[in-house]
N, CA, C and O of each residue as an XYZ file, in Angstrom:
532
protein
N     197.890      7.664    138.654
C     197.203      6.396    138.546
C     196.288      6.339    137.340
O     195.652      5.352    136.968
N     196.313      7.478    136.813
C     195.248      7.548    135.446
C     195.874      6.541    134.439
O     195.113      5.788    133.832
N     197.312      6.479    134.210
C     197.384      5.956    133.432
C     198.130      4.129    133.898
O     198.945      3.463    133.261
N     197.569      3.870    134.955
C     197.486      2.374    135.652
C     197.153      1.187    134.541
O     196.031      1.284    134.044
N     198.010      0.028    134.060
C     197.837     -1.046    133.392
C     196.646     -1.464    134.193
O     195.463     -1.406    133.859
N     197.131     -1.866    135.231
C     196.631     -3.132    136.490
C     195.385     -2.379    136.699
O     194.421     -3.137    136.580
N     195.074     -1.263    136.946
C     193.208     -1.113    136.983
C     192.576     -2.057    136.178
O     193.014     -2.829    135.324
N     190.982     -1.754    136.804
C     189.716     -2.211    136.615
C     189.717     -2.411    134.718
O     190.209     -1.512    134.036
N     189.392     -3.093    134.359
C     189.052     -3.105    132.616
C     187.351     -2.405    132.979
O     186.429     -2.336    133.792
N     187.797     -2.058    131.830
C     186.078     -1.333    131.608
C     184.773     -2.948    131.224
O     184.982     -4.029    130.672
N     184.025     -2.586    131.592
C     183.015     -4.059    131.434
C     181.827     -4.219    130.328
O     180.664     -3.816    130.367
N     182.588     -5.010    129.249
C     182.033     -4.999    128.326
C     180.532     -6.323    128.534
O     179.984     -6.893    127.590
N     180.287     -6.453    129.588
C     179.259     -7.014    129.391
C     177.929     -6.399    129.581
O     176.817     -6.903    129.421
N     178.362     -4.866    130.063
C     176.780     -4.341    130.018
C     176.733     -3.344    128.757
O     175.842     -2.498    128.683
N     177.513     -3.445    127.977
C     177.085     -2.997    126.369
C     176.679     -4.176    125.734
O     176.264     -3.952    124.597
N     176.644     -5.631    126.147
C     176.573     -6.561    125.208
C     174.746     -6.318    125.713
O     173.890     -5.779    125.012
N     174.585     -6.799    126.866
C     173.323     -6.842    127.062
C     172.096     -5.315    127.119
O     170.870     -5.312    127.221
N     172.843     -4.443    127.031
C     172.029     -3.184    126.573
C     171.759     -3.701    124.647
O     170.650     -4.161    124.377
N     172.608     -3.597    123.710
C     172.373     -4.040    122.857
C     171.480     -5.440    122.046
O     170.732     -5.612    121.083
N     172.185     -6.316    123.247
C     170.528     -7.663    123.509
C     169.074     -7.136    123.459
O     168.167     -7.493    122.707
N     169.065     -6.077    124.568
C     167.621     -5.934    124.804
C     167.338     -4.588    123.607
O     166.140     -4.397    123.400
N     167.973     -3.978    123.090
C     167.432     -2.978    122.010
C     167.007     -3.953    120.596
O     166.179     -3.756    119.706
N     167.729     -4.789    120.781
C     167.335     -5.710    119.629
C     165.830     -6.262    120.070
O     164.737     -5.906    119.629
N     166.079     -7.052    120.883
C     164.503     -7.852    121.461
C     163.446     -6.902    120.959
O     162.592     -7.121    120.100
N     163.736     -5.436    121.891
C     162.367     -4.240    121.743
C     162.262     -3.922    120.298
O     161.168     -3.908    119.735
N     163.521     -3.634    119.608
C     163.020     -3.703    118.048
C     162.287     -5.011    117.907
O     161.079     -5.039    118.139
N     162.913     -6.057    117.556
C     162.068     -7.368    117.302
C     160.524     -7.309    117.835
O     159.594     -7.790    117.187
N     160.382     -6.713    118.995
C     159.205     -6.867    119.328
C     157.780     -5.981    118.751
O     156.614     -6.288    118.501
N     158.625     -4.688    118.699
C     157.948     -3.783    117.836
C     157.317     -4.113    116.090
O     156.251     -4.011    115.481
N     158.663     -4.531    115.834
C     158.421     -4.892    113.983
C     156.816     -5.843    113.927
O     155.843     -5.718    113.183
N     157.182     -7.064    115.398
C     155.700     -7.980    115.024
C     154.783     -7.305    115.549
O     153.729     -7.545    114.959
N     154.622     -6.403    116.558
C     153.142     -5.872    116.720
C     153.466     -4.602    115.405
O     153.083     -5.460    114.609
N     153.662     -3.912    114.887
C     153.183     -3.706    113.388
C     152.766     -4.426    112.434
O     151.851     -4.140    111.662
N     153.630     -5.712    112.447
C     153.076     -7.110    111.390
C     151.583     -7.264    111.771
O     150.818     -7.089    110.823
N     151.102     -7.508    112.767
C     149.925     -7.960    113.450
C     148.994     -6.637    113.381
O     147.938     -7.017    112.875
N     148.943     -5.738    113.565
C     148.491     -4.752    113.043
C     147.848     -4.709    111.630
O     146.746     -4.736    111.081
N     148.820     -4.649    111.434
C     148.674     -4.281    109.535
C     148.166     -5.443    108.663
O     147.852     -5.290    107.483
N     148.100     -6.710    109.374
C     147.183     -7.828    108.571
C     148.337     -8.395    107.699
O     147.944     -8.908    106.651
N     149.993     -8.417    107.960
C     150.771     -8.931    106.928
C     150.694    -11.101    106.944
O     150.630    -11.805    107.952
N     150.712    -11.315    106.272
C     150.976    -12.635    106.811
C     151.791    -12.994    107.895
O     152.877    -12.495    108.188
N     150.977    -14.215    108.669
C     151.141    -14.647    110.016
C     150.824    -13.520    111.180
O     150.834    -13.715    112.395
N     150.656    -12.794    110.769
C     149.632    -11.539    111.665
C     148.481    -11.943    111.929
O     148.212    -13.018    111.392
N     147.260    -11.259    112.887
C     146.116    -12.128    113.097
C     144.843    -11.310    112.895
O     143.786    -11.501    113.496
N     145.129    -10.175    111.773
C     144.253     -9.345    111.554
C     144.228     -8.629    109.967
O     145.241     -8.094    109.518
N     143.274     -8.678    109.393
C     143.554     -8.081    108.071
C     142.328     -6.806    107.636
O     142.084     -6.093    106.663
N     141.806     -7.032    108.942
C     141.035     -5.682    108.974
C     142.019     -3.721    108.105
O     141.551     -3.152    107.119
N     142.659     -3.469    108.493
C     143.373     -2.323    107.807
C     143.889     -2.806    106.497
O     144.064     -1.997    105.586
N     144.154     -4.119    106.338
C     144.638     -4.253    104.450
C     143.569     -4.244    103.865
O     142.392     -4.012    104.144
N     144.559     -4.738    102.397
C     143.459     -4.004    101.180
C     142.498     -4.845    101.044
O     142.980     -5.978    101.070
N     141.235     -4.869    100.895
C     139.891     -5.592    100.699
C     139.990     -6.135     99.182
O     140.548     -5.371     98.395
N     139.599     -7.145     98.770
C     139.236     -7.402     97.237
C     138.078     -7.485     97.763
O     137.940     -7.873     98.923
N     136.838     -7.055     96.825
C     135.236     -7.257     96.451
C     135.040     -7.601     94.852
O     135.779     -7.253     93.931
N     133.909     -8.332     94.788
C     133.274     -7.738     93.844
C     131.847     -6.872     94.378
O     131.491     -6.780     95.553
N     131.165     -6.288     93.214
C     129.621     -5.421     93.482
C     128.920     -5.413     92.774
O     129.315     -5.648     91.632
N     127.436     -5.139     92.987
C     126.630     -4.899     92.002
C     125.703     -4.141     92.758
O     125.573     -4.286     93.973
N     124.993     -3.262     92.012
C     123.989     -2.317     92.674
C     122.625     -2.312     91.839
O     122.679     -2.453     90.617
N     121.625     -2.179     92.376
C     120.538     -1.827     91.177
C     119.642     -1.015     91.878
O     119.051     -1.523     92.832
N     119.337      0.662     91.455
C     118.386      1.051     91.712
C     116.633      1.173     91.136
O     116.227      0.825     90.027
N     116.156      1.518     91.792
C     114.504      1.790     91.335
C     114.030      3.517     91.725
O     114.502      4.374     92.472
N     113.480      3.489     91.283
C     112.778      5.129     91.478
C     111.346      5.303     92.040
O     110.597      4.358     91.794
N     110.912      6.154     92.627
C     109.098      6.295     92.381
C     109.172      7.714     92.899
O     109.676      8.163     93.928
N     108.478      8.341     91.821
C     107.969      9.929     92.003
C     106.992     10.248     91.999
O     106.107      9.580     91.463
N     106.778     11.360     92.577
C     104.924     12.061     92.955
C     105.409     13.273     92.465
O     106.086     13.650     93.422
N     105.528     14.275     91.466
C     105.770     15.442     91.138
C     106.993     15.520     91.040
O     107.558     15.057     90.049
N     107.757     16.194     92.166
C     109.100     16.720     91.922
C     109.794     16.242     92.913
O     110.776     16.928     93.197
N     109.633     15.318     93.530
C     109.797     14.343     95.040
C     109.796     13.234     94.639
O     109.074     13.044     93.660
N     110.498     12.151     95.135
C     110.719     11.161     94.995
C     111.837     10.124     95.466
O     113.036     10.402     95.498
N     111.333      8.987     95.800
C     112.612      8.125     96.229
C     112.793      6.924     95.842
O     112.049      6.074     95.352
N     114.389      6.974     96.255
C     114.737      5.760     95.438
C     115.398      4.566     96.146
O     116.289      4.732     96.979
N     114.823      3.076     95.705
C     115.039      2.034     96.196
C     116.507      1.657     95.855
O     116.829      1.753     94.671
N     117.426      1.243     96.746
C     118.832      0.865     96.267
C     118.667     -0.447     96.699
O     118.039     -0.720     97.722
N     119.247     -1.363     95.907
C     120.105     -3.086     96.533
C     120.627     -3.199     96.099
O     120.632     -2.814     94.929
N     122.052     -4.189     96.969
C     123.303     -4.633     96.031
C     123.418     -5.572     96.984
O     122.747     -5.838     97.981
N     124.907     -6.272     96.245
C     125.600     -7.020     96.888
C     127.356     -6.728     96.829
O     127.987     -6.157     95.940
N     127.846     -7.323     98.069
C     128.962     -7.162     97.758
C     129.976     -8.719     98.012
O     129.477     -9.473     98.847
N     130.602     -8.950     97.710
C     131.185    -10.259     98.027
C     132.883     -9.748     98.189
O     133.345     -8.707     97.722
N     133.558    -10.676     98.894
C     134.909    -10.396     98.881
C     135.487    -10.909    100.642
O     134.849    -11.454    101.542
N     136.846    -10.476    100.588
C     137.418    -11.213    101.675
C     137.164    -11.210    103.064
O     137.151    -12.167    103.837
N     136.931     -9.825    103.318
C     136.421     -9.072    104.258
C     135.104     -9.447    104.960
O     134.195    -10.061    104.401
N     135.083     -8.997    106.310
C     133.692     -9.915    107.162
C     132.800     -8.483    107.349
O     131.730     -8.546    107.956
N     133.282     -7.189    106.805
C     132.103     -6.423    106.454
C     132.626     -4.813    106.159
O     133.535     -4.268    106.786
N     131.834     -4.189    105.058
C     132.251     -3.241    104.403
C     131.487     -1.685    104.879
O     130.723     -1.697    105.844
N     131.707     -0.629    104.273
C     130.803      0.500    104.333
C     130.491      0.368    102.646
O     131.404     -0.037    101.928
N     129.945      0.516    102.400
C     129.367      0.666    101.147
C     128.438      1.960    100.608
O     127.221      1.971    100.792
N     129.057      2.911    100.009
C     128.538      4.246     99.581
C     127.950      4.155     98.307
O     128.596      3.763     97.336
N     126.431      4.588     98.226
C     126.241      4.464     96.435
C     125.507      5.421     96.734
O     124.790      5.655     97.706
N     125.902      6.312     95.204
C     125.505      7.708     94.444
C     124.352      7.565     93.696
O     124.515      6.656     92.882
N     123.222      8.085     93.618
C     122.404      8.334     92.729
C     122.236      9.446     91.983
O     122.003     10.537     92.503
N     122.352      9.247     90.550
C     122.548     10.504     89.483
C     121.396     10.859     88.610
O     121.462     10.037     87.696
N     120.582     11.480     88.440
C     120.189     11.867     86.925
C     120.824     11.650     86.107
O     121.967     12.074     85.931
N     119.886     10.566     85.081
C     121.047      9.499     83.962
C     121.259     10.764     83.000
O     122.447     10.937     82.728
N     120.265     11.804     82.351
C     120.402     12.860     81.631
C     121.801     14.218     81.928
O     122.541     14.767     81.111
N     121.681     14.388     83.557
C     122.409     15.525     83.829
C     123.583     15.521     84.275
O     124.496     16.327     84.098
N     123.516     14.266     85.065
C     124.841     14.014     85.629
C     124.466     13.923     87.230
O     124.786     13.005     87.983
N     123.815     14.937     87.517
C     122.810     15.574     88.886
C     123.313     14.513     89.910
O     122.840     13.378     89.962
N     124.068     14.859     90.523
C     123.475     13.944     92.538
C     121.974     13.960     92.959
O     121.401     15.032     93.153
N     121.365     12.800     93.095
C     119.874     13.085     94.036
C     119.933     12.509     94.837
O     119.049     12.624     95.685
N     120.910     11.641     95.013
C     120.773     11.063     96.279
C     121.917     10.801     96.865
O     122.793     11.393     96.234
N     122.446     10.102     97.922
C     123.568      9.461     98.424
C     123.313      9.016     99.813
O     122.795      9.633    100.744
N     123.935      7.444     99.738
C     123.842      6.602    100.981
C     124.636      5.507    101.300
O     124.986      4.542    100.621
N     124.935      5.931    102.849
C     126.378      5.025    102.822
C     125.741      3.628    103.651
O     125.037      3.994    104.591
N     125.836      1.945    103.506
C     125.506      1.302    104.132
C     126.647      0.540    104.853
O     127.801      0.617    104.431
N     126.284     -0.281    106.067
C     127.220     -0.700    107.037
C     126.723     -2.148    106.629
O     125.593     -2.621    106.754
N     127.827     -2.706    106.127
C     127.499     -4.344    105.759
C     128.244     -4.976    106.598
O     129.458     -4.779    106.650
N     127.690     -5.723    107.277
C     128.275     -6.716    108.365
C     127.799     -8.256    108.378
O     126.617     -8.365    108.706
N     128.414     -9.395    108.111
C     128.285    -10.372    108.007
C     126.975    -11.186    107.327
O     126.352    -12.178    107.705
N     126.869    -10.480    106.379
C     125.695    -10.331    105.027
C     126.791    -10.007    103.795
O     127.946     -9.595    103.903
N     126.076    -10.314    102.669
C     126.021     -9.572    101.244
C     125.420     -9.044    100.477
O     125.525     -8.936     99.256
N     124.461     -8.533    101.488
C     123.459     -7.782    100.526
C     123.154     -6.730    101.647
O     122.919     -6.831    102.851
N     123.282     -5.363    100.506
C     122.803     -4.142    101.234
C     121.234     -3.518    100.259
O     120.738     -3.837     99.178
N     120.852     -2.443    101.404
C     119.581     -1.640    100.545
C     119.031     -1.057    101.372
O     119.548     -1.197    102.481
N     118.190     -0.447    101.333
C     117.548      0.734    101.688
C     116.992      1.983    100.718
O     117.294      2.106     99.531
N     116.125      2.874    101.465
C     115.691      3.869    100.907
C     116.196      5.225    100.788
O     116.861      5.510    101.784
N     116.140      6.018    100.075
C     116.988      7.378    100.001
C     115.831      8.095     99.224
O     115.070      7.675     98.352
N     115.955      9.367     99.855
C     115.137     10.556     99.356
C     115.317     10.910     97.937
O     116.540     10.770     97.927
N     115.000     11.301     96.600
C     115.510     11.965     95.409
C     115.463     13.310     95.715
O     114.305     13.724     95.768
N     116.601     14.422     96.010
C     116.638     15.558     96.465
C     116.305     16.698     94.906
O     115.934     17.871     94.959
N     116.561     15.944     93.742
C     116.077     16.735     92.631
C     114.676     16.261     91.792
O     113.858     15.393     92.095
N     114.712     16.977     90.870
C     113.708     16.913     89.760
C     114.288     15.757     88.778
O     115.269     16.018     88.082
N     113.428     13.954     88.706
C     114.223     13.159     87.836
C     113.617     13.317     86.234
O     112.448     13.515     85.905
N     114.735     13.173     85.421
C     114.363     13.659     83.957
C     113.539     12.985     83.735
O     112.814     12.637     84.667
N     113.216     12.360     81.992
C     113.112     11.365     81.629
C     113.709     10.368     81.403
O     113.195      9.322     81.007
N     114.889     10.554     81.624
C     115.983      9.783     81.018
C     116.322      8.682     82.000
O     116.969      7.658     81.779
N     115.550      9.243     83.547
C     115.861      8.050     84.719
C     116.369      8.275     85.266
O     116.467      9.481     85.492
N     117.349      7.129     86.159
C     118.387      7.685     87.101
C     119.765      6.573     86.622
O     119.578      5.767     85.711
N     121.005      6.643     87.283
C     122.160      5.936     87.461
C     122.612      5.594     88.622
O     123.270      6.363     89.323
N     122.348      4.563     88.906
C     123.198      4.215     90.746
C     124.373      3.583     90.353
O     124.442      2.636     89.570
N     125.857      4.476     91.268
C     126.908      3.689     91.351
C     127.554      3.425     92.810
O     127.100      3.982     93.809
N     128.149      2.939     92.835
C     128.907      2.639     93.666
C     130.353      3.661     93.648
O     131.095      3.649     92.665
N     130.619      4.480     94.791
C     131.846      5.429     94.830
C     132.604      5.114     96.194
O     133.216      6.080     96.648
N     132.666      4.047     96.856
C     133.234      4.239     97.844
C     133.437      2.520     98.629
O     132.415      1.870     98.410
N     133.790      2.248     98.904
C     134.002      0.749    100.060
C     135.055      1.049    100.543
O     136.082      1.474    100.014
N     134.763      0.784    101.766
C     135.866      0.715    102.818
C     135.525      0.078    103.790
O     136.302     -0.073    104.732
């Protein structure tokens, strides 16, 4: 009987609909990555890339070999809020004296105070900006 015309046909309708639903679960997968990742028509752009602009300006004040320094900036750009890291250098040495990371949240303007951990030349200091995310 193995080799019977008149048997059962094999039933091709539960490969059609196994293949239906692997499609759907792909399909479904691809848009929660879209939505994720902030691609257009997604509803989040938190993980894409940020455009900003920045500006920073520090100040100094020392008592001997101690001293700290005033940072403010701003940052502008697409994003509803950044980390914002700025370096303070000895303009002469190159030197790190300081470093401070700020949490900007629905503002554009950051600042605060930071310790000067070295001896500042004469030459002053340099505040940059090394980091947003």
């Amino acid at each position: 009987m193995a080799n019977d015309e008149y048997g059962s046909r094999p039933r091709r309708r539960r490969k059609a609909y196994l293949i239906i639903a692997l499609g759907a679960a792909g399909l479904l997968g691809l848009l929660a990555v879209l939505y994720v990742s902030g691609a257009p028509g997604g509803g989040t752009a938190s993980l894409g890339p940020k455009n900003y602009s920045t500006h920073v300006e520090c100040e100094v004040n020392t008592t001997g070999s101690q001293g700290t320094v005033t940072i403010s900036g701003t940052i502008t750009g697409n994003a509803t809020r950044y980390a914002v890291t700025v370096e303070v250098s000895d303009a002469a040495s190159h030197q790190r004296i300081g470093l401070q990371t700020f949490e900007v949240r629905g503002t554009n303007t950051f600042g605060g105070t930071t310790a000067a951990q070295a001896p500042i030349g004469p030459a002053g200091i340099e505040c940059k900006i090394t980091k947003v995310a």
